[in-house]
SERORO-836315 format. One line per 5 residues: number of its first residue (from 0); their letters; for each residue x, y, z of C-alpha. Coordinates in steps of 0.001 Angstrom, whole numbers. Each point is the difference from the previous one (the first is absolute). Layout:
% residues N
NUM	a	X:Y:Z ~ ...
% end
This chain:
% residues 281
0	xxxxx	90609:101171:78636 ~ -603:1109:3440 ~ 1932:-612:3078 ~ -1341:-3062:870 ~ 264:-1489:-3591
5	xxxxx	3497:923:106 ~ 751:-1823:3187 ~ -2044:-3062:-1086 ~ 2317:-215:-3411 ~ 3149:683:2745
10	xxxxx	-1034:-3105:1753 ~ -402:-2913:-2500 ~ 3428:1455:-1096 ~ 2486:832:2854 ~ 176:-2742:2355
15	xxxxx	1256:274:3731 ~ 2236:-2300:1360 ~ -1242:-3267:1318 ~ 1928:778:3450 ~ -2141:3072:348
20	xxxxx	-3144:-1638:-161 ~ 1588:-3004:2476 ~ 775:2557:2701 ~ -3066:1909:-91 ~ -2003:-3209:380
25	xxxxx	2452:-1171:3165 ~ -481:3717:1450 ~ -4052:-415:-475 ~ 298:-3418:2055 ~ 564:1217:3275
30	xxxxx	1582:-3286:866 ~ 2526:30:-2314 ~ 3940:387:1552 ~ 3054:2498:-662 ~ 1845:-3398:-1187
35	xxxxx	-2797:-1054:-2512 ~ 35:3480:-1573 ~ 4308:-229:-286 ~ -720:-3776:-1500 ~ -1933:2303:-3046
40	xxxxx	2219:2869:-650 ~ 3066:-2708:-119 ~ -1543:-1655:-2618 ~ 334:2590:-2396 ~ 4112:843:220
45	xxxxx	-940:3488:-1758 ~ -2293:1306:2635 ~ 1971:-1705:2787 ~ 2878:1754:-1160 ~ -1394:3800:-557
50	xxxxx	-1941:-911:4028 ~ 3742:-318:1469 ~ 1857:2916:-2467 ~ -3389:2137:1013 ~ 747:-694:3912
55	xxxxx	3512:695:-408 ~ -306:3143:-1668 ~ 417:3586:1172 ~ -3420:259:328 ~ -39:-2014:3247
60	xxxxx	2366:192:2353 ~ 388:-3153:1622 ~ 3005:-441:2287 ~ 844:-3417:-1396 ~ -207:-2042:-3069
65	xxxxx	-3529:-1186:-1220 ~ 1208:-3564:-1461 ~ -3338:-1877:277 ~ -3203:561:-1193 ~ -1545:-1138:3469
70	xxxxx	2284:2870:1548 ~ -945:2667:-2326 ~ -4261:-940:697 ~ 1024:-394:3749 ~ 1554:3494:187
75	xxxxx	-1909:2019:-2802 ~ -3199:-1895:654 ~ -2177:-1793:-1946 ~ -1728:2658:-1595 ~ 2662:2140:-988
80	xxxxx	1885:-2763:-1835 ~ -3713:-1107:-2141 ~ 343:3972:-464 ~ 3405:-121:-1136 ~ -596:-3492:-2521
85	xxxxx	-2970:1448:-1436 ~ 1934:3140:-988 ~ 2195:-1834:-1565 ~ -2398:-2596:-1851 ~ -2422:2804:-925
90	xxxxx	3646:1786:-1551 ~ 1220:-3114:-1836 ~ -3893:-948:-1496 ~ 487:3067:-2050 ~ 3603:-559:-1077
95	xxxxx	-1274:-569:-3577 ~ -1255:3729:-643 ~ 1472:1254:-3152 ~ 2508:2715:1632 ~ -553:1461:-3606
100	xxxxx	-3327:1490:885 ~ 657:1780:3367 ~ 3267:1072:1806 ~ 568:-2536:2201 ~ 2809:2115:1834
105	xxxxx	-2295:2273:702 ~ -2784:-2597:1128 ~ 1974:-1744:2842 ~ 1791:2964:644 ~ -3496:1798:878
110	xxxxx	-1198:-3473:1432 ~ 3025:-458:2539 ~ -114:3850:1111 ~ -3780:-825:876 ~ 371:-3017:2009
115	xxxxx	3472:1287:1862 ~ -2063:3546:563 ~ -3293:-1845:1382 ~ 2580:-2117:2330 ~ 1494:2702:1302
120	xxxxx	-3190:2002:995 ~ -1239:-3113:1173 ~ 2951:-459:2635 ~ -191:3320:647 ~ -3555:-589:1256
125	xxxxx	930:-3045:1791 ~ -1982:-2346:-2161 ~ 415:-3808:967 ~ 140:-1251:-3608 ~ 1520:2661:-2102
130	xxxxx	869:-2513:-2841 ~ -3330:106:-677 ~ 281:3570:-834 ~ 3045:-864:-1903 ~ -1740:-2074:-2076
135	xxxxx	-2733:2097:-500 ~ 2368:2420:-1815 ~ 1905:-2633:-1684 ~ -3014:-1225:-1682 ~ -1973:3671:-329
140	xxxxx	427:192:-3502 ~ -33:-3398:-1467 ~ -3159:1275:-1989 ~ 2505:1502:-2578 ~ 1350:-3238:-789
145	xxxxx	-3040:-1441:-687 ~ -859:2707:-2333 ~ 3031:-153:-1354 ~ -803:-3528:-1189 ~ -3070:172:-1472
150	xxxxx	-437:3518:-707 ~ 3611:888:-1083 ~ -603:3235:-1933 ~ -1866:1568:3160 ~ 2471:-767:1963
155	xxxxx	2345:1912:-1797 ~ -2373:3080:-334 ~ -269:-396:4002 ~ 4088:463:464 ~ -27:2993:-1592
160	xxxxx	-500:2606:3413 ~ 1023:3878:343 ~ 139:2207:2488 ~ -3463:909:-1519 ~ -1615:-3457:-118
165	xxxxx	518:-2994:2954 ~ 284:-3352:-586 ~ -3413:-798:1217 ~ -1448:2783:-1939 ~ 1526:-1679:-2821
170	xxxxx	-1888:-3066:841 ~ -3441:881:209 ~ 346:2326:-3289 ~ 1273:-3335:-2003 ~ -1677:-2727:2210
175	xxxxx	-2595:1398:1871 ~ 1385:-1413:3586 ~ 2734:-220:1620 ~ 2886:-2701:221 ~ -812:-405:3972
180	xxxxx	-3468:-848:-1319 ~ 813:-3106:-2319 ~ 3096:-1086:2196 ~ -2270:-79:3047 ~ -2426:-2088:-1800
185	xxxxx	2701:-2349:-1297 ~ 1149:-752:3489 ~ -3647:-928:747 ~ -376:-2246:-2165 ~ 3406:-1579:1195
190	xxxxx	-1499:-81:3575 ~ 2538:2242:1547 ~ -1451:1276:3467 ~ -1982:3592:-318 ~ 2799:1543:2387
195	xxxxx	1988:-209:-3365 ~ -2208:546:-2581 ~ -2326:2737:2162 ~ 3050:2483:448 ~ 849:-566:-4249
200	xxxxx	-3390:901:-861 ~ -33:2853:2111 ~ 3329:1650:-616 ~ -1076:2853:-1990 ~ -1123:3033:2648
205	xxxxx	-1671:1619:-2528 ~ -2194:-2655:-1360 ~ -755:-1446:3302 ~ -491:625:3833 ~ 2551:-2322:2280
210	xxxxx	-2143:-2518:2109 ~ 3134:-828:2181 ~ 3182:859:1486 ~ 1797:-2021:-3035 ~ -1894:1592:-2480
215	xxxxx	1108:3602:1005 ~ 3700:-1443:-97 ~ -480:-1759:-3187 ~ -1196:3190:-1494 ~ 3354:2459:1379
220	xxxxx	2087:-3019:-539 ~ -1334:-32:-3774 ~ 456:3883:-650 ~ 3103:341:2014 ~ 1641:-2599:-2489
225	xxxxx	-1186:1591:-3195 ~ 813:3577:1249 ~ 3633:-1981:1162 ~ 533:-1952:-3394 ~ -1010:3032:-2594
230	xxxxx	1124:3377:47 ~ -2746:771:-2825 ~ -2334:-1106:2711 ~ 951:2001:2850 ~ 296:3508:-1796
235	xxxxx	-3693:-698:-1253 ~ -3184:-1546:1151 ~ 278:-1855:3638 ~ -2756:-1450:1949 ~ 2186:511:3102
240	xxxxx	-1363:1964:2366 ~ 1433:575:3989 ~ -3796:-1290:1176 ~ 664:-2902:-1611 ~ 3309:-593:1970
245	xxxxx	-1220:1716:2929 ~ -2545:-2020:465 ~ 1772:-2816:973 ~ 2351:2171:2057 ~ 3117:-179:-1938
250	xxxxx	1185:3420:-464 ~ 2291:1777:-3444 ~ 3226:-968:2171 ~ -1343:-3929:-239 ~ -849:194:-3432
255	xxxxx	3575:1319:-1024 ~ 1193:-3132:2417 ~ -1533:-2095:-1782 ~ 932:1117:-3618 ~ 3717:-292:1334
260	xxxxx	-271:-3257:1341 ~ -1659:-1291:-3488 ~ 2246:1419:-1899 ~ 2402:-1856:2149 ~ -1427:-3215:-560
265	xxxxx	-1292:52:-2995 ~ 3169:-1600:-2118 ~ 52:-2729:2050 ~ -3601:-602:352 ~ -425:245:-3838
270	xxxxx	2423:-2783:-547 ~ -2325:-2642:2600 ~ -3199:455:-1805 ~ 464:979:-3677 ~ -1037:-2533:-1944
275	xxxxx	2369:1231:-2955 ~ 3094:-836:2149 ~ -975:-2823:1690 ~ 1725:-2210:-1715 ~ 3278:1142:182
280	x	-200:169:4427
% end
């Protein structure tokens, strides 16, 4: 199969959350209000629920109580909270994958460290919407779980990196693309906006040139996780590079910053959008 055969399969079989689809279709129509957008995340008591404990968390720091879904779209803003739901409902269609066939740990882990890592360089660039760089990272990898379903064997050849061979090298010996590649398409086919999907399908600096300003944080937030989550990684082969950070200004100082504050973040961050402990929040 090739990437887009793999991401066709993914979406007769993982299903996004009807609330997702709602809100992006109230965000198209310009007309639509903050209080009609509440009315659809309060219909579903799961995503209402993980909107408020997201708001409240440490990774905002809101001087009082967000107890309303109105007052979480009034002061995050609309986008950021359709940012924040479809993290979530993207996280919870894949709840299913056999944690037999990939480390899961590991996954999330790698997933979190991306989005909390592409957040931070985003704020430190004074982005208006760095949840949508969150997101971006959160969702960077979700090609693995759809290989993981249908290609289960591969997927296990794919985990198996050294200091010698990267993750991505792994996947275009056994698959012949990358992960970014058939999670990118998958997200297509879902309709999620190309400010997503665009910055997924170009994460990998070595396989492709960055077209924008999210792309080249996509791609340091992607390495700077893997080089943060694996020790194998970071005595070995790195696509890392200080023109890659350079070029969007941030200097080594920023990038240890960042690794701090993700490490930091990242227990508590794990436990709002891993699907494997979502029931138990």
């Amino acid at each position: 199969m090739n990437a887009q055969d793999y991401a066709c399969k993914a979406e007769s079989v993982f299903v996004l959350p009807d609330v997702v689809i709602k809100i992006k279709g109230l965000i198209d129509d310009n007309t639509a209000s903050m209080q009609e957008i509440a009315e659809v995340i309060n219909y579903d008591p799961a995503i209402m629920s993980r909107v408020l404990r997201i708001s409240n968390s440490a990774l905002y720091k809101f001087p009082n109580k967000v107890s309303t879904v109105s007052r979480a779209i009034q002061v995050m803003g609309t986008a950021a909270v359709y940012d924040l739901v479809l993290g979530y409902g993207v996280a919870n269609a894949f709840k299913g994958v056999d944690g037999k066939v990939i480390d899961f740990d590991r996954f999330w882990e790698q997933s979190v460290s991306c989005a909390l890592l592409a957040r931070y360089f985003a704020e430190e660039l004074s982005f208006k919407e760095p949840e949508r760089l969150f997101i971006c990272g959160l969702l960077h990898n979700i090609g693995e779980l759809v290989v993981a379903q249908f290609s289960p064997a591969i997927a296990k050849k794919c985990e198996m990196t050294t200091s010698e061979c990267s993750p991505l090298q792994l996947q275009i010996k056994h698959l012949g693309f990358s992960y970014a590649e058939v999670g990118a398409k998958l997200l297509r086919l879902w309709g999620i906006p190309s400010v997503i999907s665009g910055p997924i399908a170009r994460q990998h600096v070595s396989l492709t040139e960055a077209e924008t300003l999210d792309d080249k944080i996509m791609q340091l937030a992607y390495i700077s996780a893997l080089i943060n989550a694996s020790d194998e990684y970071n005595q070995g082969y790195s696509d890392i590079s200080a023109e890659l950070y350079a070029s969007l200004e941030i200097d080594a100082d920023c990038l240890q910053r960042a690794m701090n504050f993700t490490n930091l973040q990242l227990m508590g961050a794990l436990a709002l959008f891993n699907p494997g402990i979502l029931t138990t929040l």
